[in-house]
SERO-4910 file (N, C-alpha, C, O; in steps of 0.05 Angstrom, whole numbers):
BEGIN
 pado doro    nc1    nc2    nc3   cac1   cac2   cac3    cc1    cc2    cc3    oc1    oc2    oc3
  Unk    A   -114   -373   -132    -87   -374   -120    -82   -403   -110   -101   -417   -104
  Unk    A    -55   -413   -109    -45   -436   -100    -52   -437    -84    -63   -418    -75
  Unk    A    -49   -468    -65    -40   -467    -42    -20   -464    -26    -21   -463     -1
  Unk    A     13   -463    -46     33   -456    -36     27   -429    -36     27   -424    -12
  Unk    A     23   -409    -47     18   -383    -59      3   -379    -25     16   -367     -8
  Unk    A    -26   -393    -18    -39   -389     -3    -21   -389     27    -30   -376     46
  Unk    A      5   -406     28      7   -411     66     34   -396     57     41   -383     78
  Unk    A     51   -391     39     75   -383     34     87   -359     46    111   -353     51
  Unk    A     57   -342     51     67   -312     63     68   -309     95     74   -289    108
  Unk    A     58   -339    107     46   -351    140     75   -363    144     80   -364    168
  Unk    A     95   -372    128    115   -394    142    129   -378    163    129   -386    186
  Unk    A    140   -357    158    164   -340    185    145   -337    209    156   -339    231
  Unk    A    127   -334    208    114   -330    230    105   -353    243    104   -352    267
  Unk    A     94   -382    230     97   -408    233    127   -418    250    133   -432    270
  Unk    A    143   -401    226    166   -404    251    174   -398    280    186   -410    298
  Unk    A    165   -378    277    169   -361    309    151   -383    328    160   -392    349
  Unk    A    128   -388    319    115   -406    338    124   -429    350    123   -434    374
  Unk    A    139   -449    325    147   -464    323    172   -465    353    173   -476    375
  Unk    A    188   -448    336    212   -440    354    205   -438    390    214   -451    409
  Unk    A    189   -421    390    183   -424    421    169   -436    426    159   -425    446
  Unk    A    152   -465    419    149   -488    428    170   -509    430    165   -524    450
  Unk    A    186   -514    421    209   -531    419    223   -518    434    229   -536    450
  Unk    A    235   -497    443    254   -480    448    281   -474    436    299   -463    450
  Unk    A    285   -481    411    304   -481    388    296   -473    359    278   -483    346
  Unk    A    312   -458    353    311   -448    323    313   -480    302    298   -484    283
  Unk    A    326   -494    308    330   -530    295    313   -547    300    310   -567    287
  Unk    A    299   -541    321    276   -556    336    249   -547    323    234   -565    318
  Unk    A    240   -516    316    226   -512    318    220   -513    282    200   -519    269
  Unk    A    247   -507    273    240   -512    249    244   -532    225    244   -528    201
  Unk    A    247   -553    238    242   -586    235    210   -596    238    199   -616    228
  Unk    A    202   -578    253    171   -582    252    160   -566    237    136   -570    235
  Unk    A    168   -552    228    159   -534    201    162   -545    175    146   -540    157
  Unk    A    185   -560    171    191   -573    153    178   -598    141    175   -606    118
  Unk    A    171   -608    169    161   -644    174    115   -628    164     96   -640    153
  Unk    A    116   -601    174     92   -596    159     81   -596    136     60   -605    127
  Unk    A    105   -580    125    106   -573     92     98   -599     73     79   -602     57
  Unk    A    124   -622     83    127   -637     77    103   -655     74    102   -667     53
  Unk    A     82   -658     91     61   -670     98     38   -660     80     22   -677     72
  Unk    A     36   -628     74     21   -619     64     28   -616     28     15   -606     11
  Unk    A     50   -628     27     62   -629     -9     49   -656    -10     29   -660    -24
  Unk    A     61   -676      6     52   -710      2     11   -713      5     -4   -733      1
  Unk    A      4   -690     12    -24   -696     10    -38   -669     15    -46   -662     37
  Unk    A    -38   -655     -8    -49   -634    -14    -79   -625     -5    -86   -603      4
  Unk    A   -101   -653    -10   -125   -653    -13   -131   -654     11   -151   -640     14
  Unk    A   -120   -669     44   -124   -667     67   -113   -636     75   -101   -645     94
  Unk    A   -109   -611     75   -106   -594     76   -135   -577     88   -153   -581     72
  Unk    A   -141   -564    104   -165   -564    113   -171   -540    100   -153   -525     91
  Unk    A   -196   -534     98   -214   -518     63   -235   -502     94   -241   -509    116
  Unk    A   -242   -475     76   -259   -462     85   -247   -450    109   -264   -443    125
  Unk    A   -233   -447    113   -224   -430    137   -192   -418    133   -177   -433    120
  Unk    A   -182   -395    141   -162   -378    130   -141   -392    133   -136   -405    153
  Unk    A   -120   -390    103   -103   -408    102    -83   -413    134    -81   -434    145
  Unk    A    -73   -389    143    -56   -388    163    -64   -406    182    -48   -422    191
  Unk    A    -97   -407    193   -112   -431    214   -103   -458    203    -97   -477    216
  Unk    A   -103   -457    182   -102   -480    166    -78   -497    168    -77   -520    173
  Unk    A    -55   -477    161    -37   -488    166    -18   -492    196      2   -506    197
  Unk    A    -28   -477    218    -21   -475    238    -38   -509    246    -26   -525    260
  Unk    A    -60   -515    238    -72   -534    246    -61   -561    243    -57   -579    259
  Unk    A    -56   -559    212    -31   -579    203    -12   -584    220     -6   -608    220
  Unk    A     -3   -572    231     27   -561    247     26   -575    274     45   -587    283
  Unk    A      1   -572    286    -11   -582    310    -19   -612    315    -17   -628    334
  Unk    A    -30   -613    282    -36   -649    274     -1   -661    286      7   -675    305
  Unk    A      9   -650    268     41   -667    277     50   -662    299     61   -681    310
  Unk    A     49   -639    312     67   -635    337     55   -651    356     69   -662    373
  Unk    A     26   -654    356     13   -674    378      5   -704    367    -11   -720    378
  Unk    A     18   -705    346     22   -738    343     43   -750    337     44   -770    323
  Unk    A     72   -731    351     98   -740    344    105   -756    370    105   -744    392
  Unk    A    110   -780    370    119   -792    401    152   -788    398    165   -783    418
  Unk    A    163   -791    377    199   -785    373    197   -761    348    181   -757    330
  Unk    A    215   -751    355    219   -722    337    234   -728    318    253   -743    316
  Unk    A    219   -707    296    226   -720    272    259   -706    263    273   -691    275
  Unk    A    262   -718    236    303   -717    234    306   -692    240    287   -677    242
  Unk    A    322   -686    243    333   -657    257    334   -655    273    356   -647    282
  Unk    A    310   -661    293    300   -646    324    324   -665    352    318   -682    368
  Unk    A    346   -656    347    361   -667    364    360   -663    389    364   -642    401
  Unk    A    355   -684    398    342   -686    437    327   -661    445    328   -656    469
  Unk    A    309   -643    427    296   -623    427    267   -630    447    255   -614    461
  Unk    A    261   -658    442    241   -664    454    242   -688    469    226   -707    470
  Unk    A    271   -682    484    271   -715    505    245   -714    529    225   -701    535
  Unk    A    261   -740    538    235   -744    558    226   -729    585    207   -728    600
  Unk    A    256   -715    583    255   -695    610    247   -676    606    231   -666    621
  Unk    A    259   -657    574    230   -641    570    213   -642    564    202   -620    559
  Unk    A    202   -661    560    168   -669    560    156   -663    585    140   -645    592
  Unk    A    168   -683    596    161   -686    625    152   -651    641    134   -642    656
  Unk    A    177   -641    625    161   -613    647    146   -589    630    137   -569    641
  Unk    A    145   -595    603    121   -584    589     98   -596    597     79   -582    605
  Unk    A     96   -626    598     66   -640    618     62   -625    636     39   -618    634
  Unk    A     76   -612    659     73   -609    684     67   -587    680     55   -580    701
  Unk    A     67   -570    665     58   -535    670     44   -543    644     62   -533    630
  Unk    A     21   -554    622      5   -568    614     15   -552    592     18   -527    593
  Unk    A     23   -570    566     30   -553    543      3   -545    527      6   -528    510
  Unk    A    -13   -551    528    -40   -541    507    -47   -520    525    -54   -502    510
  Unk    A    -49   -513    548    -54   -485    555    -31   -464    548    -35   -440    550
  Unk    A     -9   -474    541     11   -446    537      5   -457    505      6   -436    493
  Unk    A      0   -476    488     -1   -469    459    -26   -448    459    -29   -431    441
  Unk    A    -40   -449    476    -64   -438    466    -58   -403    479    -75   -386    472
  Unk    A    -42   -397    491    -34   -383    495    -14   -374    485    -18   -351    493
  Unk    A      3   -373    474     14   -375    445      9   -365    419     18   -347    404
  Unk    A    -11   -389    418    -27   -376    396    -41   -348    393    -37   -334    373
  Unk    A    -57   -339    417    -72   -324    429    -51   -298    427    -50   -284    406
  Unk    A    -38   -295    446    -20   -279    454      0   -262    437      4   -238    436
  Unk    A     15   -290    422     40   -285    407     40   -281    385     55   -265    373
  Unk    A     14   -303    370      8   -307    339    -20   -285    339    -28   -285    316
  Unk    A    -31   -272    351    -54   -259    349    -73   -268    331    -83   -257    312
  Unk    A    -77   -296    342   -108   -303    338   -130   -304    353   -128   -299    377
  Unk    A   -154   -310    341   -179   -295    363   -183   -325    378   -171   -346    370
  Unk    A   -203   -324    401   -193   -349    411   -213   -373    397   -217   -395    408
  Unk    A   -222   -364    375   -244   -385    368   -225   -393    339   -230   -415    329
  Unk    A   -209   -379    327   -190   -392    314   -164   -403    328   -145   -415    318
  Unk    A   -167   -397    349   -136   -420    360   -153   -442    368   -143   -463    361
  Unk    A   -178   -444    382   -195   -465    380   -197   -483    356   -203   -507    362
  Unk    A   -195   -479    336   -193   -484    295   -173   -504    303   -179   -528    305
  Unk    A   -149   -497    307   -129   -504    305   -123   -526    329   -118   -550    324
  Unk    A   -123   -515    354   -126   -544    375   -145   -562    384   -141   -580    400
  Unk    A   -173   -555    370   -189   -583    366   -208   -573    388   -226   -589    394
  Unk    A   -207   -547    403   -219   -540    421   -241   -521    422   -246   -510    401
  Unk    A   -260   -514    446   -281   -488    438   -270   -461    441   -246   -461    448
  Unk    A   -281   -440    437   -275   -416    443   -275   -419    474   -254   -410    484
  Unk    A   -288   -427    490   -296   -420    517   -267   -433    523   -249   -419    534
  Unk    A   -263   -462    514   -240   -478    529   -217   -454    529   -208   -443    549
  Unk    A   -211   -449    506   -193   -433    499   -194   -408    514   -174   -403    528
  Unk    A   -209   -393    514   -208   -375    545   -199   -380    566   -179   -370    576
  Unk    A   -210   -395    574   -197   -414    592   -174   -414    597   -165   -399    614
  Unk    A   -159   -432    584   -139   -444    583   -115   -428    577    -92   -435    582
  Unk    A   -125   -400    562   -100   -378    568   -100   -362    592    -81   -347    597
  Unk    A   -127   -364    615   -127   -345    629   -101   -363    647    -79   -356    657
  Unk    A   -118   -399    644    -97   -409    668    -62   -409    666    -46   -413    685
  Unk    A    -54   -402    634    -31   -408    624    -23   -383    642     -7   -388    660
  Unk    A    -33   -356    639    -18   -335    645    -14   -331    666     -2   -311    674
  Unk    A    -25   -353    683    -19   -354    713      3   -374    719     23   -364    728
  Unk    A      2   -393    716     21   -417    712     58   -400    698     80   -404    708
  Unk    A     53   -383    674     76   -377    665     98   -360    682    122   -361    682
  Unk    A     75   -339    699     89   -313    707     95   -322    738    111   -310    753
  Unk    A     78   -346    746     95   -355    775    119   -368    780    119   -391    787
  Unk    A    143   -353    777    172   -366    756    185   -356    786    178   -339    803
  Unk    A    207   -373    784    227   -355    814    237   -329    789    236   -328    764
  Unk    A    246   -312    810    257   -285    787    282   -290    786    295   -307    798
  Unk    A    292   -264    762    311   -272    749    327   -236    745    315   -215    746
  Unk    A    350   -239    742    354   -213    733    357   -207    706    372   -222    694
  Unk    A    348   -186    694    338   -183    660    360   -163    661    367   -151    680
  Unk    A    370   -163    634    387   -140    617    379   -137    592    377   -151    572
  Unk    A    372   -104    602    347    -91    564    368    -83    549    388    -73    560
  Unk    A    367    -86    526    377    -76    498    364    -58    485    351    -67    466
  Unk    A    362    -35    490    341    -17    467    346      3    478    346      9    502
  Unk    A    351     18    453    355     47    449    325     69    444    322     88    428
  Unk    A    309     60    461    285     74    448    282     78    477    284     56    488
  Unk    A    277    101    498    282    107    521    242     94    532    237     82    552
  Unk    A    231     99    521    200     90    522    196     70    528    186     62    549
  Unk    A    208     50    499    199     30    502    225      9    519    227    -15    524
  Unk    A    240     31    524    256      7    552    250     11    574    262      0    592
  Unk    A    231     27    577    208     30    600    192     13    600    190     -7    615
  Unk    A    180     19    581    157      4    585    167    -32    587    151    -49    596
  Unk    A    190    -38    577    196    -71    579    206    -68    606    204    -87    622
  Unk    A    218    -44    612    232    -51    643    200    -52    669    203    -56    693
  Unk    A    176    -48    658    156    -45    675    139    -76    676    125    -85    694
  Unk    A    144    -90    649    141   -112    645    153   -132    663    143   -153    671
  Unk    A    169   -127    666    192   -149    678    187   -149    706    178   -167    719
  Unk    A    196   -123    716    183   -129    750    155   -125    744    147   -119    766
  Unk    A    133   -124    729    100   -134    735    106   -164    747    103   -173    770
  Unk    A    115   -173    728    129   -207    733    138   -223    748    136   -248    751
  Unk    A    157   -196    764    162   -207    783    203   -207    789    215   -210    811
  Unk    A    214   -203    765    235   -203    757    250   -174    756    239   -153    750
  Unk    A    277   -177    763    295   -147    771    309   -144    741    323   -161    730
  Unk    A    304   -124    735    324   -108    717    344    -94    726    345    -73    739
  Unk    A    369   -115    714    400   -107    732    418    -90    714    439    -80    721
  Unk    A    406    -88    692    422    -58    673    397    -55    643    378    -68    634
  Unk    A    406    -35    636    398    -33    612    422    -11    593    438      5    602
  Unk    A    416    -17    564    432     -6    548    424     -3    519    407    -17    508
  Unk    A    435     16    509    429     25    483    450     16    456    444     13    432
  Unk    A    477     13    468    503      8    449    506    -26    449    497    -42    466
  Unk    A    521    -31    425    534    -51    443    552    -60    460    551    -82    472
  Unk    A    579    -35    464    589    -36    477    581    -36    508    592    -49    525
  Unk    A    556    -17    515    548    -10    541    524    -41    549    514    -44    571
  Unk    A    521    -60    524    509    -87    532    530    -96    541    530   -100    565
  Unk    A    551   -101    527    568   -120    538    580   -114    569    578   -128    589
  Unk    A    592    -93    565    602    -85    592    569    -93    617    570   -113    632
  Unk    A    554    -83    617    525    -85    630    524   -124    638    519   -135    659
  Unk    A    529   -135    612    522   -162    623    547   -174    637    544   -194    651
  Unk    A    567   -164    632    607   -176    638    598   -170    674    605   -186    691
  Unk    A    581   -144    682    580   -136    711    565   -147    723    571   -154    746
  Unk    A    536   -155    711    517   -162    727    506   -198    730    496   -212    747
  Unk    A    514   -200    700    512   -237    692    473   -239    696    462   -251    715
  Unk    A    460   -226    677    436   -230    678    420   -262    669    433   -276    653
  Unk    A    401   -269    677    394   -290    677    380   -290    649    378   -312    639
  Unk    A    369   -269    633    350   -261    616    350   -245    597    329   -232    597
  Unk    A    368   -236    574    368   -213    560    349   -212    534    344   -227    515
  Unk    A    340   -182    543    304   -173    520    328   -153    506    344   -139    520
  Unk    A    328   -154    476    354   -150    461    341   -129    435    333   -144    418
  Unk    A    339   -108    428    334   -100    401    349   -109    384    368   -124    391
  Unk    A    344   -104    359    363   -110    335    382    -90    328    406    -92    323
  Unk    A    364    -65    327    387    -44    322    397    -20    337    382      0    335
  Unk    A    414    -17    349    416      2    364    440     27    370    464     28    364
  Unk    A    422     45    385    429     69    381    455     83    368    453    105    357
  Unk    A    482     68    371    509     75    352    506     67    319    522     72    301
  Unk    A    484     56    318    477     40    294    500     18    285    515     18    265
  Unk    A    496     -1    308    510    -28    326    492    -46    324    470    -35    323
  Unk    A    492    -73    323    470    -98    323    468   -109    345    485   -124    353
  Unk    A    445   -103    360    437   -119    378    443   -149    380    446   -161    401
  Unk    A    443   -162    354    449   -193    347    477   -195    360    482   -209    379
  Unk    A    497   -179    344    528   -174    354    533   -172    380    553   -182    391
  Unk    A    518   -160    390    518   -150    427    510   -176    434    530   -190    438
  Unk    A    486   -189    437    487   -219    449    506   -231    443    525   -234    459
  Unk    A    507   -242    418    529   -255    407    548   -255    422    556   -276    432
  Unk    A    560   -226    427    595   -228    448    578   -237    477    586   -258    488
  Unk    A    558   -224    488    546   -227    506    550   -262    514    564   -271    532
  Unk    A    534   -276    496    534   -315    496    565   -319    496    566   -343    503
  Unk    A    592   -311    494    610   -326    496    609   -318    519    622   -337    529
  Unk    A    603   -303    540    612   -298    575    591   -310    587    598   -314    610
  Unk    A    564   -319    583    543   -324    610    533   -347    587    544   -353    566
  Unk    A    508   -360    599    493   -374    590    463   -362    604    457   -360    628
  Unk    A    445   -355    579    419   -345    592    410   -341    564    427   -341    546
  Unk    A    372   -335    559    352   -341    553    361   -308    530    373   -290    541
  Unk    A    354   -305    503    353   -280    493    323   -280    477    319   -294    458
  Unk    A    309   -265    485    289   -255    466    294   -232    459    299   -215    476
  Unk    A    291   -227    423    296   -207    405    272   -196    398    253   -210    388
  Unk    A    269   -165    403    245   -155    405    246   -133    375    252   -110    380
  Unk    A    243   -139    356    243   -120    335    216   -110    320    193   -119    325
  Unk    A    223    -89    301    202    -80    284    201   -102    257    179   -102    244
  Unk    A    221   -120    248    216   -133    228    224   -170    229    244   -181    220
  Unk    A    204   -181    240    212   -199    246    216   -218    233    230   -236    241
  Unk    A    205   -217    212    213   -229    182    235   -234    174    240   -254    161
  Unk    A    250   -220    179    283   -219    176    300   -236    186    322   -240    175
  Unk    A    290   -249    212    299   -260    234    279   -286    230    270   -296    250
  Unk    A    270   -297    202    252   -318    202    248   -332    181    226   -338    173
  Unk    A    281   -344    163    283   -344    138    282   -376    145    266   -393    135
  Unk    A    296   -380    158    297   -420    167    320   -419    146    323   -441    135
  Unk    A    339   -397    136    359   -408    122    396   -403    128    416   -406    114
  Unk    A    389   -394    163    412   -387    170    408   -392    199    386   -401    207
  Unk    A    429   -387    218    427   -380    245    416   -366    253    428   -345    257
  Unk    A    383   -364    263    374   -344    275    357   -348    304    348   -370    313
  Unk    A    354   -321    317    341   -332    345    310   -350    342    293   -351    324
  Unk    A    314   -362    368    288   -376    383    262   -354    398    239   -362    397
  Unk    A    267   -338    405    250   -325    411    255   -291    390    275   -279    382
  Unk    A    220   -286    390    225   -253    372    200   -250    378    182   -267    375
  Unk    A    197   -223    390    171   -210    399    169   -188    382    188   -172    382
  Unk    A    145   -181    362    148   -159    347    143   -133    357    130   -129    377
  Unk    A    153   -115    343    140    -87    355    115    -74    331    113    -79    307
  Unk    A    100    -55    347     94    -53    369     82    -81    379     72    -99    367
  Unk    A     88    -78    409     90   -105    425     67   -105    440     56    -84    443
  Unk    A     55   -129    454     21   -125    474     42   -132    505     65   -139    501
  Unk    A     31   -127    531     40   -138    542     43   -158    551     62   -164    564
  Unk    A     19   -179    543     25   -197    554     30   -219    526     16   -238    526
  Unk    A     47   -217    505     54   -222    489     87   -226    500    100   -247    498
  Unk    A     95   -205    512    121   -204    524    114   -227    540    123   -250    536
  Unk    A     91   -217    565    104   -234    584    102   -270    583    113   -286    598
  Unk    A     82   -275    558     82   -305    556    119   -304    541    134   -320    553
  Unk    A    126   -298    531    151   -301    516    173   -303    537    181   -325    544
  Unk    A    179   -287    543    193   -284    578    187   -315    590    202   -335    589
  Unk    A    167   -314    599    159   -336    621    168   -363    603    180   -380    616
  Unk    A    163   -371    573    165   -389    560    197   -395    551    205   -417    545
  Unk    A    213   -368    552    237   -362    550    258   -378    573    281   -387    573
  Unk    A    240   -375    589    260   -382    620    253   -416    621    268   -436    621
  Unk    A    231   -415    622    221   -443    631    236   -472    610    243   -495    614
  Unk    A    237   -453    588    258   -476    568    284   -476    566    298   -495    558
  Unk    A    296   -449    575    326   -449    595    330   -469    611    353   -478    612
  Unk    A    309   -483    630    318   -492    643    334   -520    637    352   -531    650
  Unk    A    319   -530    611    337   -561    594    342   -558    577    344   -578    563
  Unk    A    348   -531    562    364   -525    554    382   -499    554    377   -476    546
  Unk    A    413   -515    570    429   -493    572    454   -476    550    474   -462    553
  Unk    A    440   -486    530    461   -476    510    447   -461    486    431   -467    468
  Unk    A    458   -440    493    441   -410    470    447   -417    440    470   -426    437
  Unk    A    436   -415    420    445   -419    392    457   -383    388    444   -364    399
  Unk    A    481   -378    371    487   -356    361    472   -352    346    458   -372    340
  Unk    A    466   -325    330    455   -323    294    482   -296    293    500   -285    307
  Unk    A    468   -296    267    490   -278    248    472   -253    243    448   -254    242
  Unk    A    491   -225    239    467   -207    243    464   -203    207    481   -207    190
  Unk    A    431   -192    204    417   -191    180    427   -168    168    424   -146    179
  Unk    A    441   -172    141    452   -151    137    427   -131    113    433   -109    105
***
């Protein structure tokens, strides 16, 4: 098999990572691009013997931690002020948490990938998941028509620390829900219960408030083409908890410099 053949079936999910390190769908996938690119112009540096996905996530890491200006695309994605406060809550403990958490690798392959041991890497997600979830709170508005599992995210949120100020299944009963309460945070399905798009419901939702949306679906692939408008954050289902809660916590914390939501279009 190729090596395009080999990393080709890893890129959407490369993306998602991507994305919630930068905190932009343009941001995040400019560094996906600036990888590819790296790994066409020199094939043979490509690292051998270990599973393509490590491999190329590692690549990914080579550039993101030896970019001092961001490459074309990444518009003020990575100024100095958000640097400055990714330094300060230490960005290699939330990549490695990240990785860990979000991308479900074991911690001796996210170690592969950031140059680190298994032990460090223990480490360094126990300290992330402390550092993430000590956030001032916020008030959340759930999207999902699945009565369980908007339990179980509404149990997530105050674990965290954060109030759930509505929840809803339609889109109409989102919109109205966020027009009343102006949540700081909306955890959004894709499809719901009137067989209505969750995408659509934010969507109207982003022309009234400004706040953080993570899209929690069964197919996240869909939502990971790099060839349209799509979200920055996507938590798959079935979901871990603390997969949510690094996403959440990583969600907010990049709200804070950046206040302007990107729309997407819903997947038809």
């Amino acid at each position: 098999m190729s090596l395009s053949q080999d990393i080709a079936a890893h890129l959407p999910l490369l993306r998602r990572y991507a994305r919630a390190l930068a905190g932009s769908q343009s941001g995040g996938d400019a560094y996906v691009r600036t990888t590819l690119e790296s790994i066409i112009q020199s094939p043979d540096q490509f690292p051998r013997g270990i599973h393509p996905r490590v491999g190329l996530y590692r690549v990914f890491h080579t550039i993101w931690s030896g970019t001092h200006e961001s490459p074309a695309g990444i518009a003020g994605a990575m100024g100095s002020r958000f640097r400055e406060r990714l330094d300060a809550l230490s960005l290699a403990r939330r990549q490695a948490l990240l990785l860990a958490v979000m991308e479900d690798f074991t911690h001796a392959e996210a170690g592969l990938i950031l140059g680190r041991t298994t032990d460090d890497i223990s480490t360094m997600v126990k300290e992330a998941l402390y550092d993430l979830v000590a956030q001032v709170p916020v008030s959340v508005l759930i999207i999902e028509d699945e009565p369980v599992i908007s339990m179980d995210l509404q149990n997530i949120v105050e674990e965290m620390g954060h109030h759930v100020c509505g929840t809803a299944t339609t889109r109409r009963e989102a919109v109205a829900a966020a027009q009343a309460s102006k949540p700081g945070l909306v955890l959004a399905d894709i499809q719901l219960a009137d067989k209505s798009s969750g995408i659509d419901a934010v969507n109207e939702i982003l022309t009234q408030i400004t706040a953080p949306v993570i899209f929690i679906t069964a197919y996240p692939e869909r939502l990971l083409t790099g060839e349209r408008p799509e979200p920055t954050f996507l938590v798959s289902k079935p979901f871990m908890t603390d997969t949510v809660k690094a996403t959440i916590a990583q969600a907010l914390l990049l709200a804070e410099d950046q206040k302007a939501p990107a729309q997407c279009k819903a997947v038809g």
